[in-house]
C-alpha positions, 0 to 999 in steps of 0.5 A, spaced: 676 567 595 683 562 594 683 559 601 676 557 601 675 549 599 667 551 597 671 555 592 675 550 589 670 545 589 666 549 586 672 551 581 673 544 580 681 545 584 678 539 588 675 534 585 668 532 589 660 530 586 656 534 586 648 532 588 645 538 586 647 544 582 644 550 579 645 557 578 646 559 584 647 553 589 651 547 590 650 541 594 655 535 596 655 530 600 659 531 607 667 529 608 665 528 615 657 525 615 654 526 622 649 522 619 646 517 614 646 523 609 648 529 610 649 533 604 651 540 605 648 546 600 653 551 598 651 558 595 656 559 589 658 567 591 661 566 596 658 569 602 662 568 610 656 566 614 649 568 615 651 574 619 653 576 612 648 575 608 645 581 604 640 579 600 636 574 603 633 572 596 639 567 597 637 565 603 631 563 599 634 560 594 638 555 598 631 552 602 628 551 595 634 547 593 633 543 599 627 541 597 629 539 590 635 535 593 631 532 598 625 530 593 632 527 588 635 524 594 629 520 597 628 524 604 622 525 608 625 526 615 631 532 616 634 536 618 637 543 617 643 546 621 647 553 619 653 554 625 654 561 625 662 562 628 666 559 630 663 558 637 658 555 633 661 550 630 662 553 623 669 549 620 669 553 613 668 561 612 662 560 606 655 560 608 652 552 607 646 548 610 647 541 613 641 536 610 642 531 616 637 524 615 638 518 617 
């Protein structure tokens, strides 16, 4: 997708660190943290939101990426947030997982 800015990221248009990376997942640190870390794991297909995920091995593959950030990243106490909609609160239109710790 061209407007997307996980897609640009991921395509090296806008310039960020990535925390993690894979082959199928991505991570980055939050531009607008909600707390003291607060990493947001991409898939790199880009996929709208959960309501339109169709394979859910993705979905499985995200959580195991969480692991590994948070393993690297020193976390123990967390959580995991996806927004679904607008309504919900989600700002981009590509499927992530917010890690928030404090």
């Amino acid at each position: 997708m061209t407007d997307c800015i996980f897609c640009k990221i991921l395509n090296k248009e806008i310039p960020s660190k990535f925390v993690y990376e894979d082959d199928e997942v991505f991570a980055i640190n939050d531009i607008n943290p909600k707390a003291k870390k607060h990493i947001l794991v991409i898939p790199k297909k880009h996929v709208k939101s959960l309501n339109e995920v169709e394979n859910f091995d993705l979905i499985k593959k995200m959580f195991e990426a969480i692991r590994k950030i948070n393993k690297q990243e020193g976390i123990v106490d967390f959580k995991t947030q996806i927004n679904t909609g607008r309504g919900a609160g989600q700002e981009v239109d590509h499927l992530h997982i917010h890690i928030l710790a404090n």
